[in-house]
Backbone as CSV, one residue per row, in Angstrom:
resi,resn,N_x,N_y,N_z,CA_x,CA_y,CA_z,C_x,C_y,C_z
1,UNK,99.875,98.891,169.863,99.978,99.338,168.481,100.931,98.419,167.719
2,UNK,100.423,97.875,166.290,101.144,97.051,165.680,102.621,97.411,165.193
3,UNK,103.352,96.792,164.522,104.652,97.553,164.025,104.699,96.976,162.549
4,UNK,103.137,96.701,162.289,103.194,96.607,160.704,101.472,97.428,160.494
5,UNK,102.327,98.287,159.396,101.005,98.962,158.821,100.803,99.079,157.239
6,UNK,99.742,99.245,156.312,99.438,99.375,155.677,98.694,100.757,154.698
7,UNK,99.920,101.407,153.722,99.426,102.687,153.595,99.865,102.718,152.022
8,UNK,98.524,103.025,151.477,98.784,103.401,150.312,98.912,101.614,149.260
9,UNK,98.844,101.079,149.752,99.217,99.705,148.784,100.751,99.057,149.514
10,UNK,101.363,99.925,150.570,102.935,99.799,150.565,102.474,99.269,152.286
11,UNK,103.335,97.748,152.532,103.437,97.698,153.941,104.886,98.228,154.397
12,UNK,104.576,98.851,155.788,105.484,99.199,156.333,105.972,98.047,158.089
13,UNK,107.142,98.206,157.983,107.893,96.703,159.121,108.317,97.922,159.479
14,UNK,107.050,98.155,160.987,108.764,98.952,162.070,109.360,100.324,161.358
15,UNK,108.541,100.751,160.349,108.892,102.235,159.903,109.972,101.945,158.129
16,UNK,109.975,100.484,158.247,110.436,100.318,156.678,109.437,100.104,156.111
17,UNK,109.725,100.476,154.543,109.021,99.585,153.488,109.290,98.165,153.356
18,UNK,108.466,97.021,153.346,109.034,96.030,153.515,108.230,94.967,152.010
19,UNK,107.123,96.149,152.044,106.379,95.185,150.645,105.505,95.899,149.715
20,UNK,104.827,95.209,149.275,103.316,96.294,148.810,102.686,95.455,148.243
21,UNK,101.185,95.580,148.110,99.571,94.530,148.278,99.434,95.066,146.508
22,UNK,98.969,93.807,145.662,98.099,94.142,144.531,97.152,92.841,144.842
23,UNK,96.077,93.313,144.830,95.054,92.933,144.573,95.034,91.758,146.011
24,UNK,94.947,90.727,145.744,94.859,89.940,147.059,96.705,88.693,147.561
25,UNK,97.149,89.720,146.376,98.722,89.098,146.245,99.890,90.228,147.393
26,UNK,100.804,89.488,148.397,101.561,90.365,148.548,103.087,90.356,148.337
27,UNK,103.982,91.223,147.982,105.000,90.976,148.016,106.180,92.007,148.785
28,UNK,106.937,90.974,149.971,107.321,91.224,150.170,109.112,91.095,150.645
29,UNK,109.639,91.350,151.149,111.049,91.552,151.181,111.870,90.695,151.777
30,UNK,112.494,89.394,151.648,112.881,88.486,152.593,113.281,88.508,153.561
31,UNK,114.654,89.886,153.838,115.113,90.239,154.965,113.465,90.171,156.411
32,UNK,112.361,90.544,156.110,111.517,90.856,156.737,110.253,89.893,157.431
33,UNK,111.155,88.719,156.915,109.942,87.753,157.138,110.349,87.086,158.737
34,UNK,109.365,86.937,158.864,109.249,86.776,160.547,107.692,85.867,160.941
35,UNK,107.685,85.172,161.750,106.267,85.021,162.311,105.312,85.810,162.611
36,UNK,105.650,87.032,163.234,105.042,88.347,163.164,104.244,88.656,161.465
37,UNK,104.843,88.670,161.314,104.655,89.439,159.473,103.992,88.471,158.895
38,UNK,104.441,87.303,159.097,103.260,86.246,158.522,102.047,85.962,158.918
39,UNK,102.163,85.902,160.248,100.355,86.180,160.660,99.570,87.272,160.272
40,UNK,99.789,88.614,160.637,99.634,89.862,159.969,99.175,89.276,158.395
41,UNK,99.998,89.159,157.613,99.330,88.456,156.637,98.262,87.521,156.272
42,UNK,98.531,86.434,156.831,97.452,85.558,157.134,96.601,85.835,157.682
43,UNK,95.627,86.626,158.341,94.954,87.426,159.211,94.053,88.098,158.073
44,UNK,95.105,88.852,156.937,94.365,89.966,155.783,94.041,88.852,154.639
45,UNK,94.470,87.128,154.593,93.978,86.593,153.917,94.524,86.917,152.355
46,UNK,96.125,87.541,152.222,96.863,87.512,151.288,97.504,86.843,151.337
47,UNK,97.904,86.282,149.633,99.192,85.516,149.624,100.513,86.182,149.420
48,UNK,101.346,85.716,150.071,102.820,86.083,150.099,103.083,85.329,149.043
49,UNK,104.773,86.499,148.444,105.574,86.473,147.912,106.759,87.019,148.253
50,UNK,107.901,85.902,148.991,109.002,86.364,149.465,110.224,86.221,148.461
51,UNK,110.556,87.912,148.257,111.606,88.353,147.643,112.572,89.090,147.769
52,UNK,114.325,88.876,147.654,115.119,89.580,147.917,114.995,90.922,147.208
53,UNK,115.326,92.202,147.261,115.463,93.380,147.189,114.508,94.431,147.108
54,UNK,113.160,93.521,147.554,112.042,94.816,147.545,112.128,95.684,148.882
55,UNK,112.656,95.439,149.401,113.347,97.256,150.490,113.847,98.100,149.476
56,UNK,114.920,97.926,148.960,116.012,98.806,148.367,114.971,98.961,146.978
57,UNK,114.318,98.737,146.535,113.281,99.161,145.431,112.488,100.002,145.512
58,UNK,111.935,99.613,147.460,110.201,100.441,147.736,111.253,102.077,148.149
59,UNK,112.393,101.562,149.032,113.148,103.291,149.243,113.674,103.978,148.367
60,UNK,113.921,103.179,146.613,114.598,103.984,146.000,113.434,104.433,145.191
61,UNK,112.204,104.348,145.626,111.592,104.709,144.772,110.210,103.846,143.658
62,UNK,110.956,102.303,144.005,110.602,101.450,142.936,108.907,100.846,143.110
63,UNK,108.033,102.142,143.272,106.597,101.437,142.996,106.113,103.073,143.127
64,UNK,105.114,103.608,142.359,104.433,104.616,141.985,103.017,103.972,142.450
65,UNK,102.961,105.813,143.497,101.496,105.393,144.036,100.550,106.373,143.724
66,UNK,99.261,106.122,144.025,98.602,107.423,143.127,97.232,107.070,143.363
67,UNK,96.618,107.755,144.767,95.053,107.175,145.084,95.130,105.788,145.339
68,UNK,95.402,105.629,146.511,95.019,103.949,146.464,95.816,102.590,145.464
69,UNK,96.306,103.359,144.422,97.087,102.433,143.759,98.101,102.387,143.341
70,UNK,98.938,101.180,143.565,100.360,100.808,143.317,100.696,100.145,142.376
71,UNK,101.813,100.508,141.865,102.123,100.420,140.248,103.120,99.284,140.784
72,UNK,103.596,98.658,140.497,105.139,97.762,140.890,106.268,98.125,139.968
73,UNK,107.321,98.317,139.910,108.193,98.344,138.937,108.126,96.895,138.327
74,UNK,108.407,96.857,136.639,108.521,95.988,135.883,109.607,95.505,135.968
75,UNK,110.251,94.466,135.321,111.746,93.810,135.068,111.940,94.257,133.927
76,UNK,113.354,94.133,133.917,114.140,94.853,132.500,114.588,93.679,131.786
77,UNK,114.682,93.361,130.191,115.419,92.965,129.240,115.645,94.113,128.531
78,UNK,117.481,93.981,128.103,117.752,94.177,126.944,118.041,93.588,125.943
79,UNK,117.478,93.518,124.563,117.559,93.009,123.539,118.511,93.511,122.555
80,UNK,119.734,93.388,121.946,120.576,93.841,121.071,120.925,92.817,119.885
81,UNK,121.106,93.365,118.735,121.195,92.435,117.322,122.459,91.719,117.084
82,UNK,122.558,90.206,117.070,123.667,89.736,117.001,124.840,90.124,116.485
83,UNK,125.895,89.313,116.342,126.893,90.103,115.881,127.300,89.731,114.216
84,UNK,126.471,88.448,114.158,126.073,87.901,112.517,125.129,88.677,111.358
85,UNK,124.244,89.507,112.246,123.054,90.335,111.726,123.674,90.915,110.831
86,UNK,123.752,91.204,109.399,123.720,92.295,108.444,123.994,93.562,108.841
87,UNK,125.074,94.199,108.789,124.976,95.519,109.405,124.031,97.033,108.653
88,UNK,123.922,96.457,107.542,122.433,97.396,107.440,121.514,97.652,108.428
89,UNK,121.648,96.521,108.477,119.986,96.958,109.660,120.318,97.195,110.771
90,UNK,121.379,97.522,111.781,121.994,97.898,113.260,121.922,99.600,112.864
91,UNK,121.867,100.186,113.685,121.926,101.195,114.200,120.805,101.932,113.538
92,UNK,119.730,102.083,112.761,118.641,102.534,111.979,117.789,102.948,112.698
93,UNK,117.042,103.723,112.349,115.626,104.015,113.080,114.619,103.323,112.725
94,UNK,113.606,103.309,112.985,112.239,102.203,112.992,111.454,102.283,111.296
95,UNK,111.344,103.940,111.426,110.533,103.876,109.729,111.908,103.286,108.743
96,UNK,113.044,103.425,109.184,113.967,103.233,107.910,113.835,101.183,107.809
97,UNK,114.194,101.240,109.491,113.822,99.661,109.414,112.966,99.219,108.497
98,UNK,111.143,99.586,108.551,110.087,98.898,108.170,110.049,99.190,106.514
99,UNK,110.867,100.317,106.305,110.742,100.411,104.695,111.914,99.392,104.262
100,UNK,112.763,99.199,104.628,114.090,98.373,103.961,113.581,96.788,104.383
101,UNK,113.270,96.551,105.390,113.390,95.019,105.754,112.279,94.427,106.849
102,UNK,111.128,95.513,106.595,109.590,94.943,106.746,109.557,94.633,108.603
103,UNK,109.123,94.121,109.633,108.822,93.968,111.095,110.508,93.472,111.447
104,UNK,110.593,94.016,112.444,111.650,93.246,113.096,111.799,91.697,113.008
105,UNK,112.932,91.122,113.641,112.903,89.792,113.738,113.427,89.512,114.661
106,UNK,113.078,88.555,115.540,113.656,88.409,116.563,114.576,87.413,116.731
107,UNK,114.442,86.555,115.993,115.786,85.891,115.891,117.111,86.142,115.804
108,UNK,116.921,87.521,115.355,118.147,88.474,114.854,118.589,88.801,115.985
109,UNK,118.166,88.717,117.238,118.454,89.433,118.672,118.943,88.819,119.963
110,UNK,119.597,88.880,120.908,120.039,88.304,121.725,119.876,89.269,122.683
111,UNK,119.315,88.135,124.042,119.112,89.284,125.481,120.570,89.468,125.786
112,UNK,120.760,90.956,126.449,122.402,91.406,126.720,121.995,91.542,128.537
113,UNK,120.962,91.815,129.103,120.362,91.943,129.783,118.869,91.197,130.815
114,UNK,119.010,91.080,131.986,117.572,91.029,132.387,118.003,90.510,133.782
115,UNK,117.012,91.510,134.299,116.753,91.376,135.905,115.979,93.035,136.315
116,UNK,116.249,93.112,137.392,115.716,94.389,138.003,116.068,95.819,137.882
117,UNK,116.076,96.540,137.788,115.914,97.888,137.565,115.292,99.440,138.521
118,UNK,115.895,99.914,138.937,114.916,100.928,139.385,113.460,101.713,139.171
119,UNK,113.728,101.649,137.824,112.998,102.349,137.210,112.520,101.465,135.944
120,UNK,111.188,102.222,135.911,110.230,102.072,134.336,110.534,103.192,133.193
121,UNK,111.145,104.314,133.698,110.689,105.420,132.800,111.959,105.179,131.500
122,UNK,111.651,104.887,130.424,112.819,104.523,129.402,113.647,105.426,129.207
123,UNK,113.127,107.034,129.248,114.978,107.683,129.256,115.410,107.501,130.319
124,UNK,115.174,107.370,131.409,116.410,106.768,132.583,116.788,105.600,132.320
125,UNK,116.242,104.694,131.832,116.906,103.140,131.213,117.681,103.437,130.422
126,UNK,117.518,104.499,129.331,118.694,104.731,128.465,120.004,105.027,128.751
127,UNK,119.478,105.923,129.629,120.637,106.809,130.621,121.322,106.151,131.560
128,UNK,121.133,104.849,132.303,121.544,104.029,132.852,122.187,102.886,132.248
129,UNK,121.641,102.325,130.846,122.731,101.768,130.168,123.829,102.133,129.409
130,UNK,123.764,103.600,129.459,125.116,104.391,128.269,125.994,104.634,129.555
131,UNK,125.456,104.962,130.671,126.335,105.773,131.642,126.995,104.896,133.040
132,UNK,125.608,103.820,133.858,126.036,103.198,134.734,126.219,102.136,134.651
133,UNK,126.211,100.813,133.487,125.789,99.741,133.035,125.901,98.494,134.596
134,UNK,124.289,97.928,134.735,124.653,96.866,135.736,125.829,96.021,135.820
135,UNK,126.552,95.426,136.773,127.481,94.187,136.456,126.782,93.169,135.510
136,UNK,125.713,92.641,135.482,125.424,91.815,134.528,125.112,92.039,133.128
137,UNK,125.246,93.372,132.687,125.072,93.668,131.539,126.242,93.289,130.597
138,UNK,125.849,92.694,129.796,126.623,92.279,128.385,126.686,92.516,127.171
139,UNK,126.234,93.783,126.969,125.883,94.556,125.232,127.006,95.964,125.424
140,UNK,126.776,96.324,124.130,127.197,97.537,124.057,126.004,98.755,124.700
141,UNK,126.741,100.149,125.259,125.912,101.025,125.100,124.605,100.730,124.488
142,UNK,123.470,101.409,125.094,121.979,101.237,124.555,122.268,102.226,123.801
143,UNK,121.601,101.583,122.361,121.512,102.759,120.881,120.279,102.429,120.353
144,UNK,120.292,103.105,119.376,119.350,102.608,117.787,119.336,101.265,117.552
145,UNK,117.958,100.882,117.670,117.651,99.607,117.002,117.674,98.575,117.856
146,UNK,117.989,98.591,119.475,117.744,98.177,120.588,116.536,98.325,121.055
147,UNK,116.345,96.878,121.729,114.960,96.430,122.336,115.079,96.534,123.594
148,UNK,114.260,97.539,124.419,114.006,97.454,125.850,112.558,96.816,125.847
149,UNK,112.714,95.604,126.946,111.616,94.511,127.529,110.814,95.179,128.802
150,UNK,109.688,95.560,129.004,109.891,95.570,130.615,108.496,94.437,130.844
151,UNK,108.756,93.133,131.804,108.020,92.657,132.255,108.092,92.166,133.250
152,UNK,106.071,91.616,133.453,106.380,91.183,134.755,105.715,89.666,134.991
153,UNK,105.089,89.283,135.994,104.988,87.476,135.717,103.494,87.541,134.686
154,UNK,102.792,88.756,134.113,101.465,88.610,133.523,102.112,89.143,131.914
155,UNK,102.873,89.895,131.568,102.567,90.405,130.111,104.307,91.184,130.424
156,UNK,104.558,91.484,129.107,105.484,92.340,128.523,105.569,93.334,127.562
157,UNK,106.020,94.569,127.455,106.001,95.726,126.719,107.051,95.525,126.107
158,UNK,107.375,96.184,124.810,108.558,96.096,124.290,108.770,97.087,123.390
159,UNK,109.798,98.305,123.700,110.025,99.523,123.007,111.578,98.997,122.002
160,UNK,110.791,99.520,120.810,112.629,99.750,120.012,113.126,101.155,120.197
161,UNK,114.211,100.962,120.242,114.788,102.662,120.702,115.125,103.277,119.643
162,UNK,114.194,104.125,118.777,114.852,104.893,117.978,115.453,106.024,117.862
163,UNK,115.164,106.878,116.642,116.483,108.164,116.493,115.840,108.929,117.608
164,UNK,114.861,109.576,117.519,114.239,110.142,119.025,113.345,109.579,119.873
165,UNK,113.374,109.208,121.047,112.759,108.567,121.463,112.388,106.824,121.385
166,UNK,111.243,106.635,121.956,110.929,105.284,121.379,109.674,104.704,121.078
167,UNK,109.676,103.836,120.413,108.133,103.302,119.629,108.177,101.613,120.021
168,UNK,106.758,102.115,120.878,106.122,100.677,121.241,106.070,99.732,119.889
169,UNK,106.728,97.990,120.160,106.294,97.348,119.605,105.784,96.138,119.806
170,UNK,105.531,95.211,118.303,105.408,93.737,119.004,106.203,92.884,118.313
171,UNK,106.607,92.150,119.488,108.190,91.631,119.500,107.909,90.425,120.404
172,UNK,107.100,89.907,120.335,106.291,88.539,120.777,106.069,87.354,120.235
173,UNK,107.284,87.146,119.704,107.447,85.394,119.206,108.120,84.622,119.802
174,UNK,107.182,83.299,120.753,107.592,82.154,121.822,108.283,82.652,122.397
175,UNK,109.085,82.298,123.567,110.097,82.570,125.204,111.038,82.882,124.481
176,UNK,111.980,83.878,124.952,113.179,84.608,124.893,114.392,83.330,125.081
177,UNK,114.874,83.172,124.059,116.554,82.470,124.032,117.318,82.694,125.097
178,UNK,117.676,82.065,125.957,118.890,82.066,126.936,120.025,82.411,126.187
179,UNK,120.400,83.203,125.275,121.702,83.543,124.235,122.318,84.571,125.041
180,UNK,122.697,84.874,126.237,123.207,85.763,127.077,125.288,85.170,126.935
181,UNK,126.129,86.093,126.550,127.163,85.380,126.174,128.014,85.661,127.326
182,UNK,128.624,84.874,128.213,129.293,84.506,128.888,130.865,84.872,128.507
183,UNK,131.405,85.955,129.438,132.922,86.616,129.265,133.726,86.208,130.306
184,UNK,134.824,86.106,130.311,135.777,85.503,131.455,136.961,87.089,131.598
């Protein structure tokens, strides 16, 4: 009997989660790579993708399964409005935005954020940037008028966070600025 199996979209190493299959792509967990695991692979005629922290993702939770199919967790950006921006327009909600000063702009914005995440669901993103903030985070508290990113190597979503809740937008002009500001 092997000590790698396949259930649900999620491979399991020896009783861990060690990866999970979309489509004919796999990705899995670096700690786990072995000659073993690579043949196994090569065998099912997927390509690997070796990456640090997909254990601690697949156990905390980080891929939703549901019939046969596996969701992956997305990557996180946060987007917050410089510190030059007009302060009219910081902290507002979305209709007040579009009546005073027409689509967002993105120039106006700087990533404070980006990498991995537990989770997709945006009130726990909220709730995780007011309450636990990653070490690499560099913004204030997530508020009003903040851009949560979630993507992955095919496409990106992008919610502004308003007074309740949040409203999908599009916030898709050329690659994101490396403007991440560096504190000592």
């Amino acid at each position: 009997m092997s000590g790698i199996q396949l259930k649900n979209s999620c491979i399991f190493y020896y009783g861990n989660p060690a990866g999970y299959v979309e489509e004919e792509k796999v990705t899995l967990d670096s700690m786990f790579r072995s000659e073993e695991l690579e043949n196994w692979i090569l065998q099912r005629n997927l390509i690997p993708k070796w990456k640090d922290g997909v254990f601690e993702r697949l156990s905390n939770g980080g891929l939703v399964f549901s019939d046969e199919e596996v969701k992956a967790l997305k990557d996180c950006r946060i987007w917050q409005l410089k510190t030059d921006v007009s302060p009219d327009r910081k902290f507002i909600g979305y209709e007040e935005l579009m009546e005073n000063f027409g689509e967002l702009d993105r120039d106006n914005y700087k990533i404070v954020y980006d990498g991995e995440i537990e989770t997709n669901d945006l009130e726990e993103i909220y709730t995780k940037f007011n309450l636990d903030h990653p070490q690499e985070f560099k913004g204030h508290s997530l508020s009003i008028s903040d851009v949560i990113e979630l993507y992955d190597g095919t496409s990106s979503e992008y919610y502004y966070v308003d007074r309740f809740g949040f409203k999908e937008i599009d916030f898709k002009l050329g690659e994101p600025s490396q403007d991440m500001e560096m504190t000592m």
